[in-house]
N, C-alpha and C positions, 0 to 999 in steps of 0.2 A: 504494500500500500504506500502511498505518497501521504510522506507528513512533510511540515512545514513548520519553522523557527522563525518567531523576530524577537530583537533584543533591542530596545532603547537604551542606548548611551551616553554618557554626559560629555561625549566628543564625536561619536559614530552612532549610527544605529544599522544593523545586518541582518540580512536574510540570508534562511539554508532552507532547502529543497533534498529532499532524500528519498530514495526507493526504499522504506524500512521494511525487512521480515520478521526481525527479533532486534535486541541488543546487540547480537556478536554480529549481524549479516543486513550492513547498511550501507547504500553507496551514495555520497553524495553527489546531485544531479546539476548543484550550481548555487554559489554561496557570494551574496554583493553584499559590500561593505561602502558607507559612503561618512564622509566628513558629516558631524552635524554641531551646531551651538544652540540649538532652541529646546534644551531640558538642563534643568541643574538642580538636584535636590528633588529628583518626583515631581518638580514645577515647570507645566512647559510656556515655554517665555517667549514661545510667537508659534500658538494653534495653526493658524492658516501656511504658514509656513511647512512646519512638521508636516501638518496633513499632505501637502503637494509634496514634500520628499517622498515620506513613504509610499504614497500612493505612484511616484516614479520607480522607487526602491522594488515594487511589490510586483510592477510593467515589469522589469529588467529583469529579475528573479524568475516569471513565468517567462518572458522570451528566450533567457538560457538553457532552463529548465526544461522545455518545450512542455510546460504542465498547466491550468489552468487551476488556480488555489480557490478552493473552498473556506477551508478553517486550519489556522496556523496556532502554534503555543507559544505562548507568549512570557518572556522571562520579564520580570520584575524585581526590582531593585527594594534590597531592603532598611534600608535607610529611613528615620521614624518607624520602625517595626518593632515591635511587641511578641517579643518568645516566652512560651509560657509553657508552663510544665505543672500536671494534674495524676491523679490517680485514682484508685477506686479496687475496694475488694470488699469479698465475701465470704464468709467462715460454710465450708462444704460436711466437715464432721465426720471424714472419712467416707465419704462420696466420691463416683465415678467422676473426673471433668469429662463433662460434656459444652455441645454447643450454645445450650440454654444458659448455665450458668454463663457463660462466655458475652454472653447479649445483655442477662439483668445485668452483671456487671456495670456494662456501656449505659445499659439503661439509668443506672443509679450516678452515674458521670456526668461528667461535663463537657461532656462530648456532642450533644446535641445543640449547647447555650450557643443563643446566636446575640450579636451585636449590632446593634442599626449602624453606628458610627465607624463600626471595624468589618473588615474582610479580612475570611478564614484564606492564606496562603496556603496553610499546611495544616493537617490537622492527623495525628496517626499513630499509631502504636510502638513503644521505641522495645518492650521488655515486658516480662512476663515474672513474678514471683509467685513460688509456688511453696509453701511453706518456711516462710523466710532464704530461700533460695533463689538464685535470678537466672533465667534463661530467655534466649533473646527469641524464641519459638513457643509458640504451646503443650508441654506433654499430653499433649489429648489422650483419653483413657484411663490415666494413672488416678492411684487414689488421694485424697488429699483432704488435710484439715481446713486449708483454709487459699485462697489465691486473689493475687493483688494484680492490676496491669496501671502500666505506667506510660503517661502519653506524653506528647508532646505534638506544643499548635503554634504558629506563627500567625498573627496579627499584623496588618496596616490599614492605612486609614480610606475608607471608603472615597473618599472624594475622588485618591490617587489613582486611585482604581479606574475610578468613571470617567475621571479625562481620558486615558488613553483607550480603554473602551470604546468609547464614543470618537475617536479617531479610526480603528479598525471597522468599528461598525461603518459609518461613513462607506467606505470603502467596500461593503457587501463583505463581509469577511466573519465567520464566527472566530472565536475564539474558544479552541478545544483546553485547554488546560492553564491556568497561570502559573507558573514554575515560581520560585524563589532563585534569582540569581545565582547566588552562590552556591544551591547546589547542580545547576545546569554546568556550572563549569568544573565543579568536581567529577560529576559523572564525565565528561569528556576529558579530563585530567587522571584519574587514579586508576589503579590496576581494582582486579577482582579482591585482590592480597590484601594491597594497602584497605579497603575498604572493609575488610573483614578482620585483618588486627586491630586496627583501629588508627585513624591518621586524621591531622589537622590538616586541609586544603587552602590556603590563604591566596586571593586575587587581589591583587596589587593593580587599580586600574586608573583610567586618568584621573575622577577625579573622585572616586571612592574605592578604598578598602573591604574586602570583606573576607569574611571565612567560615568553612562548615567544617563541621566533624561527623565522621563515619565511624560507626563502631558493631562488628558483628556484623556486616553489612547492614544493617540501618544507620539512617538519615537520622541523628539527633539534637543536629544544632546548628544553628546559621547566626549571623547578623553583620551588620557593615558600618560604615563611619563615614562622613564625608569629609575624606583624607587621601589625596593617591598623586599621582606621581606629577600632576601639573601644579600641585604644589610647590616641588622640588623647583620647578620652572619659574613658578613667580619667586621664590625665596631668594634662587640664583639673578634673577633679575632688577630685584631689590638690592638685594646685599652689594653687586658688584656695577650697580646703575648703569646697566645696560638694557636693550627691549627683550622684548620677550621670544621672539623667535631667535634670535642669536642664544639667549638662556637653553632655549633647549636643543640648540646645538650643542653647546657646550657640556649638557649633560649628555648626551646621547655616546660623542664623542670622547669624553676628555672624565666624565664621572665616573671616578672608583669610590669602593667602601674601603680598599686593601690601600693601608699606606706603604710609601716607600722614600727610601732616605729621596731620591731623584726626583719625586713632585716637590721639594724645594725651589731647583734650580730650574725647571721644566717650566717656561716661558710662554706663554699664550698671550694673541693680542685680540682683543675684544675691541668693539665699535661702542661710541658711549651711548647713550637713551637719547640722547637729539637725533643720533643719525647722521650727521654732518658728512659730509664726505672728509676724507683723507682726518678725521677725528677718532683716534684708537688708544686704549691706552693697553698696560701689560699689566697681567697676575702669574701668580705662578699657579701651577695646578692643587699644591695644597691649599689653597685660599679656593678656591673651586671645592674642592672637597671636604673641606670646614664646612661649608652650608651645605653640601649635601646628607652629609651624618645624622647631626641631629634630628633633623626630618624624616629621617629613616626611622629612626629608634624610638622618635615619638608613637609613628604610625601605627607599629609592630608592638609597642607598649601598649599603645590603647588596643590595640584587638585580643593582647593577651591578659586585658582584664577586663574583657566582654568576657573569656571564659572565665577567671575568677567569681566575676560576679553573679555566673550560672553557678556555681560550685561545680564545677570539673575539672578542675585542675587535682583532685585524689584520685583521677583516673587513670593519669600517669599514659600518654600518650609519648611514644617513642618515634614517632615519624611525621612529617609536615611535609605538605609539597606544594610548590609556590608557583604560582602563574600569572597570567597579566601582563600587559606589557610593562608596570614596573620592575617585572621580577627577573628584567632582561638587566638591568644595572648592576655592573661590575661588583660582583662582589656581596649581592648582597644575602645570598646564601646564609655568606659567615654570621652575618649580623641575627639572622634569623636561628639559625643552630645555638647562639649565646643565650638568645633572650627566653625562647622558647626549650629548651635544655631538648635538643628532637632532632636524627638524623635528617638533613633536610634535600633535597631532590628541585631539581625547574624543572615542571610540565609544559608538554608542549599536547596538543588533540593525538588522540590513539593513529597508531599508523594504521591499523586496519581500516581505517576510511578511505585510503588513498587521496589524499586532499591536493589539489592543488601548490606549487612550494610558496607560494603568495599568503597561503593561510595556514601554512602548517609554523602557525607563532600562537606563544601563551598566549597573546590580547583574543582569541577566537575562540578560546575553552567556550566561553560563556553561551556564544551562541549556537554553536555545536552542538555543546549539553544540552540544547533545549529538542533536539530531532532523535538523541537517546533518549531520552525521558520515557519512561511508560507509567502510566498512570495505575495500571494494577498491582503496582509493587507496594503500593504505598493507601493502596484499596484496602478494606476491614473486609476480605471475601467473603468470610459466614454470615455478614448482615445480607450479601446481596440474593442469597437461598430463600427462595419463595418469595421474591419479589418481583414486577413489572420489568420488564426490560429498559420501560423508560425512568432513568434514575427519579426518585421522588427526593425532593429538596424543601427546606425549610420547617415550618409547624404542618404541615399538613402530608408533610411524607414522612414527621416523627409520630402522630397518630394513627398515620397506617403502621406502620412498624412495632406502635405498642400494640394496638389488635394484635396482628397475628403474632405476637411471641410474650404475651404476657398476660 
């Protein structure tokens, strides 16, 4: 079947087009990537605009593609998001588990609360206890005193939602799925392994940060910052008053995290912020690389006490893998293995896609991930047992659902 990815960016927005049959057996059909400056922060800052991008983005993507798009998945940034972690059990008294207990469970949860102001991203099962015991599956069968399940949901804010909605809609288009960024680009970053030991994925992108965690292959954690790497570009362009596009030359170029006695004497000439012709002055490269540090290790500070402040850091993660187009900057590996105490790895999209050499770069995890996705991996399958084929949603699909199972 033909799925379809867009990813709004706070510097790009991309489309992917794919022949999908499963997760391992996908060929991409044609993936455009264009300049864009009308989002910053989930706020788009000229509608009319966006809308004639995408709406060319969307032309260009079915002309390569030679596909006509229905309904595409749509990754969203989580930035202002709300992760939230619930749970819920029941004393069984040395009873069979069965699939009933399984449902009152859910029933008794918070699994169904909806919010006018919030939209559910994610909403799914990370773990299962089963007599103070924790397994990341059900032991369906087994007998048991007592069994808890543990969820985990992502929240943002409706409004976010309904601008870009109503941008796809415009455009005759549904939209089958909304993803949470960062994990569309860990699924096209991490191995089967990493994902089932357990690893922190951090996307270093232009101009927010974010990171998920996989563990036992389950999805248990995301969130972002708006913090990434065109930061690094105004800081450089501040600090050393030159503009802004020679700034991220100069990073691109000339920016390391590794020092060396020779960025002393290692001479660069810069153009100053007027632009003047023949007006240049000299740094040397450790003054270029003073501004770049600190900004690194703010960044990677703040995202590792977005986990803190989940409490996961007793969970003792041994491996990170880093993508984005920041995480193409010299060095910064090292910085990430310190902070993070975690074998650390740069992702680039899985070779089995056969990409293009145009987009086989970190900066494309994100929208890749979004044509891996399947939406049944992260489905609760025994609620959908004797139920309509067409999904029932909201209060009136949780009252059919207490009928028939309770």
């Amino acid at each position: 079947m033909i799925k379809a990815g867009l990813d709004f960016g706070n510097s790009k927005i991309s489309c992917v087009v794919a022949d999908y049959n499963n997760s391992s057996d996908i060929k991409i059909l044609a993936l455009v990537s264009v300049p864009s400056i009308n989002i910053k922060k989930n706020v788009i800052l000229n509608y009319d605009n966006l809308l004639d991008q995408v709406n060319k983005l969307i032309l260009e993507t079915e002309k390569k593609s030679q596909t006509k798009l229905n309904s595409i998945n749509l990754n969203f940034s989580l930035i202002n998001s709300l992760s939230y972690y619930y749970d819920s059990e029941i004393k069984l008294n040395n009873e069979k588990i069965s699939e009933l207990h399984l449902k009152k469970i859910i029933n008794q949860s918070e699994y169904f609360n909806n919010n006018l102001d919030k939209f559910e991203l994610f909403n799914s099962i990370i773990s299962y206890e089963v007599d103070n015991n924790n397994y990341p599956s059900i032991p369906m069968g087994n007998y048991a005193d007592k069994i808890k399940i543990n969820f985990y949901k992502i929240l943002t804010q409706s409004k976010y939602i309904e601008n870009f909605s109503s941008i796809i809609n415009q455009l005759k288009l549904n939209i089958e799925n909304y993803i949470p960024s960062p994990l569309s680009s860990s699924l096209a970053a991490l191995t089967k392994d990493e994902k089932e030991l357990g690893t922190i994925c951090i996307d270093l992108g232009h101009s927010a940060s974010s990171l998920s965690i996989f563990e036992n292959n389950k999805f248990i954690f995301a969130d972002a910052i708006s913090v990434g790497s065109n930061n690094i570009t105004l800081d450089i362009a501040r600090g050393l008053s030159t503009n802004i596009s020679s700034a991220e030359r100069l990073k691109t170029l000339y920016g390391s995290l590794i020092s060396s006695p020779s960025d002393e004497y290692e001479i660069i000439e810069i153009p100053s912020i007027s632009e003047e012709k023949n007006n240049f002055k000299q740094i040397t490269r450790s003054n270029l690389n003073a501004i770049i540090k600190p900004r690194i290790e703010e960044t990677l500070e703040m995202l590792w006490q977005k986990i803190k402040d989940n409490n996961l850091t007793n969970k003792k993660f041994s491996n990170v893998v880093i993508t984005g187009g920041g995480s193409q900057l010299d060095g910064v590996e090292k910085y990430v293995e310190a902070i993070f105490a975690c074998s650390t790895r740069m992702a680039y999209p899985q070779n089995s896609l056969n990409l293009d050499n145009n987009f086989k770069k970190p900066n494309f995890c994100d929208v890749i991930g979004s044509i891996i996705y399947d939406q049944s991996k992260y489905t609760l399958n025994f609620l959908k047992k004797n139920t309509n084929s067409k999904k029932k949603q909201g209060i009136s699909g949780f009252f059919n659902w207490l009928d028939q199972y309770i």
